[in-house]
N, C-alpha and C positions, 0 to 999 in steps of 0.2 A: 752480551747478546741475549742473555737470557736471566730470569731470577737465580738466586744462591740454591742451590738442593733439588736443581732439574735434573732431569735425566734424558740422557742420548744413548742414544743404541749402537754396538755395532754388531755386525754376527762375522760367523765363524770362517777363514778363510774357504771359497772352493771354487775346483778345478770343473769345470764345465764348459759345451760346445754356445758358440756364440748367439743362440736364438733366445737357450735359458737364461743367460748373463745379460742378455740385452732387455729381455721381458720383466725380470727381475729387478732391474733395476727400475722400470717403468713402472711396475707395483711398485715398488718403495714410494717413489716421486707422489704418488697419488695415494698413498694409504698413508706416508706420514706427515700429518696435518700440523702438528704440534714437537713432536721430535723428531732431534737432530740425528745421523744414521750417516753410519760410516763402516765403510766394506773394504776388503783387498779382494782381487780374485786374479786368476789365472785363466786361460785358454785350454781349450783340450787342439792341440793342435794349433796350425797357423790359420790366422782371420783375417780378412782385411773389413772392417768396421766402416762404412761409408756414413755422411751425416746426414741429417735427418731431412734436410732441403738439399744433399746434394742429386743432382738429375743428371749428369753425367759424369760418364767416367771413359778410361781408355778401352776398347773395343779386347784387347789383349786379358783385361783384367777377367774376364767372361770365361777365356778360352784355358785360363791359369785355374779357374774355379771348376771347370768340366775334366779338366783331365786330374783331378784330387792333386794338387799341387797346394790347395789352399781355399778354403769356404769364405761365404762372404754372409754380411747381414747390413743390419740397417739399425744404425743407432737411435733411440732417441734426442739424443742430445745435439748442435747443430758441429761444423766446421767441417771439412775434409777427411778423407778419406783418411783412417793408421791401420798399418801391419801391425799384429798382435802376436808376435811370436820372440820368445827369449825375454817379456818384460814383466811388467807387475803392474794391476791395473786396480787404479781406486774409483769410490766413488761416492762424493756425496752429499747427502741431500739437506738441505738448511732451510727449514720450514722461516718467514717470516726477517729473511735478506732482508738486508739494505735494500733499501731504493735505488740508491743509486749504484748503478751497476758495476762501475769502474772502481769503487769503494769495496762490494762482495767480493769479486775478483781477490783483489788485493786482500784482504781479509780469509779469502777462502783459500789463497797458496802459502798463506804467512807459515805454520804451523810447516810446512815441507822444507820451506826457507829453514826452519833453525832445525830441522831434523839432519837435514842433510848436513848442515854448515856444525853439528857436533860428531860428524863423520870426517869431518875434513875438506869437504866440498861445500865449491859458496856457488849461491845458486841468484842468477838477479833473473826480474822482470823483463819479457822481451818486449819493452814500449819500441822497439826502432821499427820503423815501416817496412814494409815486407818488399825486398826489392824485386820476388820474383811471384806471381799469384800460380805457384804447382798446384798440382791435384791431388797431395798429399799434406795432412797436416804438417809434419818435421821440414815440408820445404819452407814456413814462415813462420816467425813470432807476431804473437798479440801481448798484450798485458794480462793477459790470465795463463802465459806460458813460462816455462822456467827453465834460463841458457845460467850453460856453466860457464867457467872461467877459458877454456877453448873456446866456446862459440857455438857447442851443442845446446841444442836444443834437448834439454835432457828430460823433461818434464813437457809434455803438450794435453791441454787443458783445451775441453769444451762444457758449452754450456746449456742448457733446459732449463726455463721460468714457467712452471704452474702457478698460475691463484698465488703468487705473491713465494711460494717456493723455488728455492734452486736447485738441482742438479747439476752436480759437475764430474764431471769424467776425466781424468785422468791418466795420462799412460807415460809411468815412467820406464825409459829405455834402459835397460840394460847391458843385454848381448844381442841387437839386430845381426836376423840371419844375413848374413854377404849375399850368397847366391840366390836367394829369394829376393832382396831388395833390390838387386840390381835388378830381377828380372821382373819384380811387379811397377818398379818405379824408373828404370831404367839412370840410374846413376849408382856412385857409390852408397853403402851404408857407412851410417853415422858412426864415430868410434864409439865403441863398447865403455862402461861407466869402471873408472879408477876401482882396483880391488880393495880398497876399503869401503865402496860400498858393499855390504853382503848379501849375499843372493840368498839367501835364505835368514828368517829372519828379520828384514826388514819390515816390514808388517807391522811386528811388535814394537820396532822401535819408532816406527812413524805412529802411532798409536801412540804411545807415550809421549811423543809431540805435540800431538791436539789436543792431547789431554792437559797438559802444561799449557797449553796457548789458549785454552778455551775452561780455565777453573773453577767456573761457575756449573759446571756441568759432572755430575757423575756418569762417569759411562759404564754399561752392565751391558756384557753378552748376551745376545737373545737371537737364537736359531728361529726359525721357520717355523711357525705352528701349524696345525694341521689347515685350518681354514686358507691360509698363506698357501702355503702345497699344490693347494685345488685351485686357486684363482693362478697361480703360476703356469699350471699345468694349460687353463685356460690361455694365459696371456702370450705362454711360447708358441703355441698355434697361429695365434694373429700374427704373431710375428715371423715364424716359419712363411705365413699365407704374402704379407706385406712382400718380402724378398723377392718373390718368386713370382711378384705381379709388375716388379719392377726390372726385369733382368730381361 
């Protein structure tokens, strides 16, 4: 994907509310022209992440976000709506993808495929057609999503294309809340991921999977510089302002 002695970035795990995470990641997409950048993060609380073209949603979802039950934002990246609570969320960005998109995809989940499957868990591509179109990501698989050996959907993946870059977003399910999923989505939650995946931790060792799957690439940690800081600080406002024009 890249010449021998590149360098990819990723920075430091952090827990933050879903306006900074979402804006964040929207600067990366647009300031990494050239390197690859790859993140974990977490939630401050429960989110429901809606996508970037999605225009509606259930009238309830509103009345669950006003009584603090659960915040909502607005991804850049496209598909359906996901709960962000109890998982682990990646993200990222691959200046100068494949063309062809169904190739990135595949290319861009490969690297979780064998992270997981030295955990114990075999993870495949959900090519089968979505037999029900919910209003929630985990109700279908695409090919850029990853079901395990029950039929979870354990991995749900979306996408964002700048100028020939990808963003992909990621949210691996861990512990979905029960009583929140039933009552944002009105059915069961998904089962919770076999204890050998570990909830803490994982991070690292998915990280050490990309880095095996992608050896043309040195990856070095690099925090946030100050100029980053200030244009973030910028970018979570548009995105606070975005929400709050669409609700």
């Amino acid at each position: 994907m890249t010449s021998r002695g590149s360098a990819g970035r990723w920075l430091p795990m952090l827990c933050a509310d879903g306006h900074g995470q979402m804006a964040l990641d929207t600067l990366l997409l647009e300031r990494s022209l050239t390197t690859p950048v790859l993140r974990f993060y977490r939630w401050d609380g429960p989110w429901l992440s809606l996508g970037r073209n999605q225009s509606q949603w259930p009238s309830h979802w509103n009345e669950l976000a006003n009584s603090g039950r659960l915040s909502m934002v607005r991804r850049p990246s496209g598909g359906r709506a996901v709960l962000h609570c109890g998982g682990l969320t990646y993200a990222l960005i691959w200046p100068q993808a494949p063309r062809q998109r169904h190739q990135a995809y595949r290319r861009a989940c490969q690297w979780l495929i064998h992270g997981f499957q030295q955990l114990g868990e075999s993870l495949r591509f959900g090519d089968e057609p979505a037999q029900d179109e919910g209003s929630h990501c985990f109700a279908r698989s695409t090919a850029a999503d990853l079901v395990d050996a029950r039929g979870v959907k354990r991995i749900g993946s979306a996408q964002r294309w700048l100028h020939g870059r990808l963003l992909q977003h990621g949210e691996i399910l861990l512990d979905p809340p029960e009583t929140l999923w039933q009552d944002v989505f009105g059915e069961a939650a998904p089962a919770r991921a076999p204890v050998s995946i570990p909830r803490h931790g994982l991070d690292q060792h998915l990280l050490q999977s990309l880095q095996r799957a992608w050896p043309t690439l040195t990856w070095q940690e690099q925090p946030l510089d100050d100029q980053e800081r200030q244009a973030l600080s910028r970018a979570r406002s548009a995105s606070e302002a975005c929400m709050v024009s669409t609700t």
